[in-house]
C-alpha positions, -999 to 999 in steps of 0.1 A, spaced: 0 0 0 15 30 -10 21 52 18 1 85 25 15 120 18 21 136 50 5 171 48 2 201 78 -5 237 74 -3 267 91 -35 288 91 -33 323 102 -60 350 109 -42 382 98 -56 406 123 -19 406 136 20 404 132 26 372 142 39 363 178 55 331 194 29 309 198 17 312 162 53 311 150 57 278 173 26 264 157 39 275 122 73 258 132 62 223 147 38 219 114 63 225 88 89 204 108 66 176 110 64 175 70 93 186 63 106 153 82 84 131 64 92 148 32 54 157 28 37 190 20 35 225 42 4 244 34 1 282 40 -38 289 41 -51 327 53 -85 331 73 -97 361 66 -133 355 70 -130 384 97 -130 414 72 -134 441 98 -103 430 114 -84 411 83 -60 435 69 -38 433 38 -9 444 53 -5 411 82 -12 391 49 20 403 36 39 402 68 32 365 82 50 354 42 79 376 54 81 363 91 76 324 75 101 333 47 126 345 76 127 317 95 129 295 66 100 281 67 87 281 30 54 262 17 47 243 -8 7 248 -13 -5 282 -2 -2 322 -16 23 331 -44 35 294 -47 -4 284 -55 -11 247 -58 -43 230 -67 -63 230 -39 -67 270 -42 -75 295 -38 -56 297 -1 -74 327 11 -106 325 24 -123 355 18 -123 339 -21 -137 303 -9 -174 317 -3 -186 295 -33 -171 266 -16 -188 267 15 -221 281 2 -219 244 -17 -213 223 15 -239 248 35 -267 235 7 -256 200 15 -264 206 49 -292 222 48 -307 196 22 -302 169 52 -314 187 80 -287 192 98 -285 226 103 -312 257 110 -316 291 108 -317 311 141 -329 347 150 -319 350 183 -301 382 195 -268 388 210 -283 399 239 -306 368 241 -275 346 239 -253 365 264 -281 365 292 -290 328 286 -248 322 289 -248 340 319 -277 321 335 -257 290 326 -227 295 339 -241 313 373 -257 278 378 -230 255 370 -239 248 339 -218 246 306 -227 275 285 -241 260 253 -272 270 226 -302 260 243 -325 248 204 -348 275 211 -348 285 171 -340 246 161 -377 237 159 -396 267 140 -419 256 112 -413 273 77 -438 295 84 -423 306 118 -388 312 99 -403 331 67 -424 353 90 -390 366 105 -373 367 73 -405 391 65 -396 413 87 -361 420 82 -345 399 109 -309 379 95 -305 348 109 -276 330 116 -269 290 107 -268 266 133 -253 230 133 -274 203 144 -255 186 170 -268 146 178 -280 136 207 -263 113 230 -235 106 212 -193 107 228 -175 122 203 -139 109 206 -103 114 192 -70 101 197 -49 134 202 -16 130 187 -5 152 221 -30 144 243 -35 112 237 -72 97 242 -99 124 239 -139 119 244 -162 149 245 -204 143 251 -224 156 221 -252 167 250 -225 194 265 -219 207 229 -251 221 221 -259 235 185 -232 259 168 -231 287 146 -214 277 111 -227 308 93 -230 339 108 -261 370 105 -237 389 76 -236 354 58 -198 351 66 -186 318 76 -173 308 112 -144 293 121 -160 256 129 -169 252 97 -143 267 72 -109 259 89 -128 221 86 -134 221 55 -106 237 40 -87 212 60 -105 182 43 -104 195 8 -66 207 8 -58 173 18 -44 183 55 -35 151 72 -22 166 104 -30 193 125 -9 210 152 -28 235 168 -28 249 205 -45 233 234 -70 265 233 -86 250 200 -91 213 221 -130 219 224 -133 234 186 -124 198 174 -156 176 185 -173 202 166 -154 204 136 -152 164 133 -191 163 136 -194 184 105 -169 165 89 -187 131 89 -218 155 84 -200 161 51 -187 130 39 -155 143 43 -117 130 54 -108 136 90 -68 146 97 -51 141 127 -52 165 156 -22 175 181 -29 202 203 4 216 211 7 233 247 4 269 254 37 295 259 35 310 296 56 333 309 74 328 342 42 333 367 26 306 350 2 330 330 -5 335 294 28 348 277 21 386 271 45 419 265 49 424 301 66 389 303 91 405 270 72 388 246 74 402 210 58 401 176 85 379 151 82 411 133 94 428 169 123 396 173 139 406 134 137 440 136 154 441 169 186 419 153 177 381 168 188 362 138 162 333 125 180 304 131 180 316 168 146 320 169 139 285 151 166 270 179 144 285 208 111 280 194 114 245 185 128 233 222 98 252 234 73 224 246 95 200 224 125 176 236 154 173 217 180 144 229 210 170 214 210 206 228 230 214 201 228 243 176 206 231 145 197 240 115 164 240 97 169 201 85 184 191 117 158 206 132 128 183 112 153 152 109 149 153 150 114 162 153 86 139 164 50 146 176 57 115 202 83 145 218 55 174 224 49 177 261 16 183 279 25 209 300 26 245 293 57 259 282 75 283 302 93 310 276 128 327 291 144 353 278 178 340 287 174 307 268 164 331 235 196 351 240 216 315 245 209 307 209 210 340 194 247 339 206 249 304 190 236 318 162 260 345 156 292 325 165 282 303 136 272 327 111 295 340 80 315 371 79 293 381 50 256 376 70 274 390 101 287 422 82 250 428 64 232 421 99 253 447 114 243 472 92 249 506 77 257 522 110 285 498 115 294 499 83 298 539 76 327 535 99 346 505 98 370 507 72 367 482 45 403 465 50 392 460 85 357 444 79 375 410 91 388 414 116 362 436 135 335 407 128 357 385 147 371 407 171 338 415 185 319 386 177 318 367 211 307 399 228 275 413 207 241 404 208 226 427 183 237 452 159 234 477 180 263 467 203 282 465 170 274 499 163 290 505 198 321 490 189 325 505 153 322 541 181 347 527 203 373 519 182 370 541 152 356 575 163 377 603 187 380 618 208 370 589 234 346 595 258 349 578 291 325 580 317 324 590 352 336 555 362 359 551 337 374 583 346 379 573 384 396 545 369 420 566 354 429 587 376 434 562 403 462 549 376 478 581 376 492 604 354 526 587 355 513 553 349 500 568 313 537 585 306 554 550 309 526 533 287 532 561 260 570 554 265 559 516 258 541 518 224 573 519 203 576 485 190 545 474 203 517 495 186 498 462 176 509 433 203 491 443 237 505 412 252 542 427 247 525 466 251 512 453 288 545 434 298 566 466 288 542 485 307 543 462 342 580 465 337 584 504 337 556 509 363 558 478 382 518 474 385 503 437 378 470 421 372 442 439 373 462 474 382 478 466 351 450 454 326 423 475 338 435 511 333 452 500 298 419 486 287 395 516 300 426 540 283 421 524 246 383 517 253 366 536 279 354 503 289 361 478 320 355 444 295 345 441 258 365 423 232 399 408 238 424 436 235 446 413 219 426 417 187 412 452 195 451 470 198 458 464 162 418 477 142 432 509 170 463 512 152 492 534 171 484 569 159 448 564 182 469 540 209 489 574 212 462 599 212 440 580 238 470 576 263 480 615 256 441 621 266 448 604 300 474 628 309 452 658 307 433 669 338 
């Protein structure tokens, strides 16, 4: 029997840049197919058109471009299941709506908002799950035209069975049974004849061929429904994995507050993909190697069987861990273009080289590069007030012997530091310290090894003149 294409998707509202969870969620699905050399689908719901907007349509392709996570079915690449956006798919659904409708399993209802949210209330102030209670399920056709008369829009409900345990094996969560009596009847068409989520994100699922779904634990209740108007419709079921939520580090929904940011936000601050991909993808997800990986790595070591249960806690920390992975395993020519033109309107071409690596183990973003490019190319030096203590606690004669010492050793601090202790007799940290702040106007930073030479000895000289001024 010839095995079945694996085939996941990632399928966005675009009322928003995308954040971590949904980039999680985008990276578990494509790593699942990519492992079993199946198909990644890229599908947009934008049934919400007072919220959809063009410009998040644009940005989640950019984000999923970024971290390398390209599709093979879904905008621009096309494929035959189109179109990929829903807003175009109303034809579609109107078809399977008919098919419904022709066997009685759904109904129009007219009642309010209001109606609803009272009869919720009353529900849960008892103890009760909140669910439809059939008032509009059995009007006669006389009874529904009479409303259509006079102007009221209903909505579409699904008929949900009576008495029947609706259950799943979870790909996550294992076992799953839900009672058909605590469902009550849903909306699968709404007043303004848009479709809801139940029913589209099902369908679409069935007729693109999805065979897996990753999703978060927050969508564990929407599937009962959506397989009910599946085998309602005759049509294939995939496989569900409800992934576990990102929390921050009280336990509660991750949020700004706990530093989380848009992957929009993680870019345009300088995190570099693969460190995002690294982090993301040992989020809620055990790898036997804490190695750095790349993309493959990353989906030839992925399995669903690894997804854990329990909420995910995000850190900050972790996130910077891999960005540093990240950069010391990135080329000279990525490196240099990350940095960017602030870094490189000052570093001297000849020099590109051996700033990168000079630097390298002691940047996080482009920024700090930025900082460096200041630091070692641009005068006068500024030191600050501690700096400046440190300094003067050297003493003025302490900077005449180290400008006695440069001869000869302009571009070797090693021999620089030993001529130095010799004149002046200071050692360790007396000796290091006010050498380092001197060339830098910093107490740590980059090896000075590899910083003395980018200075070259016409700025050695200058900055060791500048400590003899009061």
């Amino acid at each position: 029997m010839k095995k079945q294409l694996v085939k996941s998707r990632f399928a966005p509202s675009p009322t928003g840049f995308i954040h971590m969870g949904n980039a999680r969620t985008a990276l578990f699905s494509a790593l699942l197919s990519r492992r079993e050399r199946g198909a990644f689908v890229l599908r947009i719901e934008d049934t919400d058109q007072e919220r959809s907007r063009e410009e998040f349509v644009h940005a989640v392709q950019e984000d999923l471009w970024w971290l390398s996570l390209q599709w093979q079915e879904g905008p621009v690449t096309g494929g035959e299941h189109g179109p990929y956006r829903q807003s175009e798919r109303a034809a579609v659904y109107d078809q399977y709506f008919d098919q419904l409708v022709q066997q009685d399993k759904v109904y129009p209802c007219f009642c309010s908002t209001q109606e609803l949210n009272l009869a919720r209330k009353i529900q849960v102030s008892s103890g009760q799950p909140p669910r439809y209670s059939g008032k509009c399920a059995r009007l006669s056709k006389a009874e529904i035209a009479e409303k259509i008369d006079q102007g009221l829009l209903p909505t579409l409900r699904f008929r949900v069975p009576a008495q029947q345990m609706i259950e799943f094996e979870d790909l996550v969560r294992g076992k799953q049974a839900f009672k058909s009596d605590e469902i009550g009847d849903f909306i699968i068409r709404r007043a303004d004849g848009t479709t809801a989520f139940f029913f589209c994100n099902a369908v679409d699922d069935a007729l693109m061929g999805v065979t897996h779904v990753l999703r978060g634990e927050d969508h564990l209740t929407n599937t009962p429904r959506q397989l009910l108007i599946l085998d309602a419709l005759g049509l294939d079921k995939p496989q569900y994995g409800h992934i576990s939520l990102i929390v921050g580090h009280d336990g509660s929904p991750l949020s700004k507050r706990h530093g989380s940011r848009s992957i929009r936000e993680l870019r345009e601050q300088g995190y570099l993909a693969d460190a995002v991909t690294n982090y993301l993808a040992r989020l809620g997800h055990h790898y036997e190697s804490d190695a750095y990986m790349d993309i493959d790595q990353l989906a030839a070591n992925f399995d669903v069987a690894r997804l854990g249960r329990s909420p995910a806690r995000y850190d900050a920390h972790q996130l910077l861990h891999w960005q540093h992975q990240a950069l010391a395993r990135a080329s000279l020519s990525d490196i240099w273009e990350w940095m960017g033109s602030a870094v490189h309107d000052i570093v001297p071409e000849d020099h590109r080289a051996d700033f990168i690596e000079t630097i390298r183990p002691n940047i996080s973003f482009p920024e700090h590069a930025a900082r460096w490019a200041r630091i070692v190319y641009t005068d006068p030096l500024l030191l600050d007030d501690h700096a400046r203590e440190i300094v003067a606690a050297a003493g003025k004669h302490f900077f005449a012997q180290a400008l006695q010492s440069v001869a000869g050793h302009a571009s070797d601090f090693k021999a620089f530091a030993k001529a130095v202790g010799q004149l002046s007799g200071a050692k360790g940290k007396d000796l290091f310290l006010p050498l380092r702040v001197a060339l830098t106007g910093e107490a740590g930073g980059p090896e000075m090894a590899r910083l003395m030479p980018l200075l070259g000895e016409e700025r050695v000289r200058a900055r060791l003149e500048a400590c003899l001024v009061d």
